[in-house]
C-alpha positions as CSV (number, residue, x, y, z in Angstrom):
1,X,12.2,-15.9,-0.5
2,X,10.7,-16.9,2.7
3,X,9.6,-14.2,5.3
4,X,10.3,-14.4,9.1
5,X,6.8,-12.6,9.9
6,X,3.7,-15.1,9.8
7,X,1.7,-12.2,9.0
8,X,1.9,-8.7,7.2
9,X,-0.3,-6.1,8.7
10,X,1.7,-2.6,8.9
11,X,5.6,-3.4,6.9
12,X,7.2,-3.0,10.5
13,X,7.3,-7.0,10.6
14,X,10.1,-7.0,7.7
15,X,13.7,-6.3,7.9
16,X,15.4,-4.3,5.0
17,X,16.8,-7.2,3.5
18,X,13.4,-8.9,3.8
19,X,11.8,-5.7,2.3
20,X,14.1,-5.2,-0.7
21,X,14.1,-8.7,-1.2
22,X,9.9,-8.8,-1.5
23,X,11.0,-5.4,-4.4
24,X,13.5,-7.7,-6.4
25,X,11.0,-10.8,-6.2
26,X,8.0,-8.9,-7.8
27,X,10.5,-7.1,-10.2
28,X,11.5,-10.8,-11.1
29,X,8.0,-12.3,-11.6
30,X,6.8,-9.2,-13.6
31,X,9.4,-10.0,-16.4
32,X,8.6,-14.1,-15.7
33,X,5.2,-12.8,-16.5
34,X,5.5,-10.9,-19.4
35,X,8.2,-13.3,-20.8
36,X,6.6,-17.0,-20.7
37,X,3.9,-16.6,-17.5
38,X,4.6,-17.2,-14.0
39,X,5.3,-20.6,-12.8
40,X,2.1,-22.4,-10.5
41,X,4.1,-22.5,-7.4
42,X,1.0,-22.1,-5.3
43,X,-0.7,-25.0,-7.0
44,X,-3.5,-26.7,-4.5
45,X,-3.5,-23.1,-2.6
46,X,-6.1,-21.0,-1.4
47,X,-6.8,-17.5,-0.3
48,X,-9.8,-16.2,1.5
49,X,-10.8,-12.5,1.0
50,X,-12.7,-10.8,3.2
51,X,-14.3,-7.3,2.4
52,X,-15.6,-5.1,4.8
53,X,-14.9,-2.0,2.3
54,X,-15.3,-2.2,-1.8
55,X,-12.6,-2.8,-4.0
56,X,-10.9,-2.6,-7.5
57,X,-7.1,-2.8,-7.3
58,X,-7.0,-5.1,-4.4
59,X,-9.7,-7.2,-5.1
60,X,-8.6,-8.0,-8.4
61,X,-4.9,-7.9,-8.0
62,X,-4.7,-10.7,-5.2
63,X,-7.4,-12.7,-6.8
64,X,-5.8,-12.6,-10.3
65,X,-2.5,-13.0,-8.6
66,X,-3.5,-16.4,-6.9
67,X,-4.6,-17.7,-10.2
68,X,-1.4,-16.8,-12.0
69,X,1.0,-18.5,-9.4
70,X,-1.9,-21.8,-9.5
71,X,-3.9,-20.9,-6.7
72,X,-7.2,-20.1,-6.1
73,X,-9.0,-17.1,-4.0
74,X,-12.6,-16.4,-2.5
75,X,-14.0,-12.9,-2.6
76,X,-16.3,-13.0,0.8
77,X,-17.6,-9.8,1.5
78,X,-18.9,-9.0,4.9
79,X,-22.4,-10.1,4.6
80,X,-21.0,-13.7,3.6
81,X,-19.3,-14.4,6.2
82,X,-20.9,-14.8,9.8
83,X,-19.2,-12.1,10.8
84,X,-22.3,-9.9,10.3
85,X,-24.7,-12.3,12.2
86,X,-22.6,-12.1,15.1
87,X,-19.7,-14.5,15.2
88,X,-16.5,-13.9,16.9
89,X,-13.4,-13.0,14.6
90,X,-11.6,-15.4,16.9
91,X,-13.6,-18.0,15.8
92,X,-13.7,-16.8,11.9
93,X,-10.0,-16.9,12.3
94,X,-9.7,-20.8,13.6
95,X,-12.4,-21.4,10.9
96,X,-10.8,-20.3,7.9
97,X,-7.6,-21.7,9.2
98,X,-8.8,-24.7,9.1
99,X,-9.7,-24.3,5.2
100,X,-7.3,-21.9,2.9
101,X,-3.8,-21.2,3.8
102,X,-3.8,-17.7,3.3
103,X,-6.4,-14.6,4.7
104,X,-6.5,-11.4,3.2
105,X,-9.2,-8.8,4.7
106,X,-9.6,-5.3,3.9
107,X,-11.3,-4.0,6.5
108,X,-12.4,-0.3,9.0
109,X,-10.6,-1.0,12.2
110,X,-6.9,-2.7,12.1
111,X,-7.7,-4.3,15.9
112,X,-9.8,-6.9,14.1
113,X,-6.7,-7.5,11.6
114,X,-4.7,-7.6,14.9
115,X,-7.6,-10.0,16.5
116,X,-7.8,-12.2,12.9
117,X,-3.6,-12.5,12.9
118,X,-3.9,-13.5,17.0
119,X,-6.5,-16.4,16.5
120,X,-5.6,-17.3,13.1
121,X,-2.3,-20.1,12.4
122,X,-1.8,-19.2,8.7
123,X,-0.8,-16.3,7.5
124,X,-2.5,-12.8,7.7
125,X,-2.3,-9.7,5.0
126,X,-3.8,-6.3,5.4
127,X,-5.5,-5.5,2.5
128,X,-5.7,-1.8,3.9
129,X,-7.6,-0.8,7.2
130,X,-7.9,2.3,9.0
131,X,-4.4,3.1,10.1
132,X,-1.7,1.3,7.6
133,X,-1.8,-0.2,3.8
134,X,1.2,-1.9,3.3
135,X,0.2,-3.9,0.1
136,X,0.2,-0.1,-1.6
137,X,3.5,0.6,-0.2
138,X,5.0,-2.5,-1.8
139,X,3.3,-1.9,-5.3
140,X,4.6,2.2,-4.5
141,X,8.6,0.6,-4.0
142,X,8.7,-1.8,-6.6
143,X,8.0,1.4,-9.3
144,X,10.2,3.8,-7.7
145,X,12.8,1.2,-8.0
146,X,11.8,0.3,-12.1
147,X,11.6,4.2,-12.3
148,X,14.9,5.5,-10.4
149,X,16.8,2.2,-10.3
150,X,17.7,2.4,-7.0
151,X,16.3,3.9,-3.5
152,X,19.3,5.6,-1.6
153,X,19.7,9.5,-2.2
154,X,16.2,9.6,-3.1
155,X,13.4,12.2,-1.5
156,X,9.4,11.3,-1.7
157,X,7.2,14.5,-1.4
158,X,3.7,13.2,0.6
159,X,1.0,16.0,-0.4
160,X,-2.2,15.8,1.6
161,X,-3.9,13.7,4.1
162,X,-1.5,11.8,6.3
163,X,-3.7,8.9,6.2
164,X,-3.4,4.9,6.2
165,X,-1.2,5.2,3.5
166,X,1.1,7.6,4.5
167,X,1.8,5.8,7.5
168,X,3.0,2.5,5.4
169,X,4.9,4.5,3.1
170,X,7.1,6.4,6.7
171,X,7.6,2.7,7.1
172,X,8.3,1.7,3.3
173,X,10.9,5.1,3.5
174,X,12.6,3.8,6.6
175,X,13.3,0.1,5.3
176,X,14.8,1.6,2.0
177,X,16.5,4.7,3.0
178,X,14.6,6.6,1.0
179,X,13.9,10.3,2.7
180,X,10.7,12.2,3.2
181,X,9.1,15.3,3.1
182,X,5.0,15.1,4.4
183,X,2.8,18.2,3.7
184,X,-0.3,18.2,5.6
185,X,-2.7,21.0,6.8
186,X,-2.3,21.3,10.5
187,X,-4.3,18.4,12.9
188,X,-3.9,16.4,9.6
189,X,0.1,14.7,10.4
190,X,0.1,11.1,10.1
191,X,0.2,9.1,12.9
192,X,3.1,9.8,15.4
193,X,4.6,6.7,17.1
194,X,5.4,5.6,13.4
195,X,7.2,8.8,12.5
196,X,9.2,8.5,15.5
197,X,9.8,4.5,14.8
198,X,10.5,5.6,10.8
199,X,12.8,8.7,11.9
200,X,15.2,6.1,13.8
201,X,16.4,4.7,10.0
202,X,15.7,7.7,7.5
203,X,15.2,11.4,7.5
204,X,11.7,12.5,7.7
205,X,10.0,15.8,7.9
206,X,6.8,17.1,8.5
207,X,5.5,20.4,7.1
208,X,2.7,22.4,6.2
209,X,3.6,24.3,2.9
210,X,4.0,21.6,0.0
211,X,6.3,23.7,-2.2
212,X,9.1,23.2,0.9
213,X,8.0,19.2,0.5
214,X,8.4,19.3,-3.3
215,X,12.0,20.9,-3.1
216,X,14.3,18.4,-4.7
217,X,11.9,15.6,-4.6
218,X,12.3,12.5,-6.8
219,X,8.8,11.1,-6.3
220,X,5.4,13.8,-5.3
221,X,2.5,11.7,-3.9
222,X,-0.7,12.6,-3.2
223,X,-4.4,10.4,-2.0
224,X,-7.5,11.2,-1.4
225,X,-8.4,13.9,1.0
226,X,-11.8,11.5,2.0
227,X,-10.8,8.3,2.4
228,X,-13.5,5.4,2.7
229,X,-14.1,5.4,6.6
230,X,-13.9,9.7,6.6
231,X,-16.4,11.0,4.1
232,X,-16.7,14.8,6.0
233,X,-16.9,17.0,3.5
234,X,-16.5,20.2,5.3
235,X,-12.3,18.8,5.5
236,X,-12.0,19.5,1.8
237,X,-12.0,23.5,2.8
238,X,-8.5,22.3,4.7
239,X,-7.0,21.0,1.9
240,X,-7.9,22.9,-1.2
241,X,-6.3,25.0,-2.8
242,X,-2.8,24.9,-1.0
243,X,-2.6,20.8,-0.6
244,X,-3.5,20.0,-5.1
245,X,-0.7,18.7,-7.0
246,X,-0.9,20.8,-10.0
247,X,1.6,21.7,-12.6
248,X,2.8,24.8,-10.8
249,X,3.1,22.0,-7.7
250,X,5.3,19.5,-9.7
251,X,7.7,22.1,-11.5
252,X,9.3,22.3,-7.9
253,X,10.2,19.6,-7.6
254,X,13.2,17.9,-9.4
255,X,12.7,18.0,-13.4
256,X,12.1,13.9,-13.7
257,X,10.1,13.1,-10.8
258,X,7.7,11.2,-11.1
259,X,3.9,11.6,-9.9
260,X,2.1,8.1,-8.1
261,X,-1.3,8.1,-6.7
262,X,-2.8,5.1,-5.1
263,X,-5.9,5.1,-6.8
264,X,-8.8,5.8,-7.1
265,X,-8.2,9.5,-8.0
266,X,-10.6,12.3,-7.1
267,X,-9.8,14.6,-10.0
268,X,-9.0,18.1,-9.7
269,X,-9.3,17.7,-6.2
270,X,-6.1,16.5,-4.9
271,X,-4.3,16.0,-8.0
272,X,-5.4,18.0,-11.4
273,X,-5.9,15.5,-14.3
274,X,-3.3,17.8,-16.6
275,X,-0.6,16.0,-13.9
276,X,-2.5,12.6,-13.6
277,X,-1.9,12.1,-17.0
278,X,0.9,13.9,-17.8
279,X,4.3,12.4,-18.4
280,X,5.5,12.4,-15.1
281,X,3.0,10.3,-13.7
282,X,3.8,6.7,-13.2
283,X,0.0,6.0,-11.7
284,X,-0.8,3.4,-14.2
285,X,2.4,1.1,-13.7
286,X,1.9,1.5,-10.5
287,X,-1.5,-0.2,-10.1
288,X,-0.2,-2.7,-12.3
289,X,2.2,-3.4,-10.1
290,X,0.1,-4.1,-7.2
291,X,-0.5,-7.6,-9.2
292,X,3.0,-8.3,-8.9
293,X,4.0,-7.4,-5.3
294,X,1.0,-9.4,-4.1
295,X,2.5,-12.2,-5.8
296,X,5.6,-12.1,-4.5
297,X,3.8,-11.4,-0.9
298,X,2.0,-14.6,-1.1
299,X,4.4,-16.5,-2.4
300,X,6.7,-15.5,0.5
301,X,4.5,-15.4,3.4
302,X,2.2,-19.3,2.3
303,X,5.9,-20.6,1.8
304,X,5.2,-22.2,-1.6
């Protein structure tokens, strides 16, 4: 499928139908994989990567991604890039335009996503920044949708932070239809012009005791309580004990939901490892499937 957006920095650029469509496309390729390998329909492409924070997942799933469809990536972290020696993103942008035909950057603050997708005339993906990480939200749809089947009727429970994350995933709720319920200590809500956006297509709801979240929830997800731009530890005292999905935590919620985690996982600090690894948890297909949605996402927004 082809995309109206040029770029993908927040999900807010799709439509439902776009959004589903990006779901049923990676569903699709993961069986294509699995079955006889993907088909080189970005042959002759190339996507530059640009890391201002480390990586695992993202890194590895775009770059292996790219090779599976026939492409090709580069890993440029910041210190390879003139970025650090004082060039203009404006001018990084017209560079690299010039060269690949795709630009993923992970990166601190999403203005110089905003300031790469302005200058830049291919297309744009936000590999996470400060505010939004829409790549994990895709990964976090495409399971719920291999898991329950379907999206309408269903409740997600956010425990924790309401971080970058949470903010793609109000988004990811409001495209589906899917419902939410966000526990957060208090001065920790996610950010509020996208609740208000998200609350105009689904029901969410913001709260500060996670049992009332957890109530008849399908999906309970939790993150990291110190992301990679906040590492203040004196926060933790905000969030633990009350805001740990624990066994006690998940028994609220409906009998087989499921548990996701972006990853990586602080153990037995926001989630316990008895639940990370229980049988509920879905974690491991659902970094797996970050490989799949980013295949679909390229393939839709380079126009293969």
């Amino acid at each position: 499928m082809k995309l109206k957006t040029k770029d993908l920095l927040t999900l807010a650029e799709l439509t439902p139908k776009e959004f589903s469509g990006l779901i049923d496309d990676s569903i699709k390729l993961k069986k294509q994989f699995k079955n006889k390998g993907n088909k080189p329909i970005l042959k002759n492409k190339t996507l530059t990567m640009i890391f201002q924070k480390p990586s695992t997942r993202t890194r590895v799933s775009f770059e292996t991604g790219m090779y599976q469809l026939g492409g090709h990536a580069i890993d440029l972290s910041s210190d390879d890039t003139q970025l650090s020696r004082g060039e203009s993103v404006e001018d990084t942008a017209k560079t690299l335009s010039r060269y690949t035909d795709c630009i993923m950057a992970r990166v601190y603050e999403h203005e110089l996503l905003e300031k790469l997708s302005e200058h830049s005339t291919v297309p744009v993906i936000n590999g996470l920044s400060d505010t939004f990480h829409p790549c994990q939200i895709l990964a976090d749809f495409m399971t719920i949708k291999e898991k329950k089947k379907k999206f309408k009727g269903l409740k997600i429970a956010w425990i924790g932070d309401g971080n970058n994350v949470c903010n793609s995933m109000m988004y990811g709720a409001a495209l589906s239809g899917v419902s939410m319920s966000i526990a957060t200590p208090k001065g920790f809500e996610p950010n509020k012009i996208v609740l208000k956006e998200s609350k105009k297509s689904t029901d969410i709801e913001l709260t500060s005791d996670p049992f009332t979240a957890t109530k008849n929830a399908d999906v309970v997800v939790s993150d990291t309580f110190s992301s990679i731009h906040n590492r203040d530890l004196k926060r933790m005292k905000k969030f633990l004990p009350t805001f740990q999905v624990n066994s006690k935590l998940m028994s609220s919620a409906n009998k087989d939901a499921i548990f996701m985690h972006c990853l990586p996982a602080k153990r037995n600090q926001e989630v316990t490892s008895a639940v990370i690894d229980g049988s509920q948890s879905v974690v491991w297909d659902e970094a797996e499937n970050r490989l799949h949605t980013q295949k679909s996402l390229l393939a839709a927004l380079i126009h293969a």
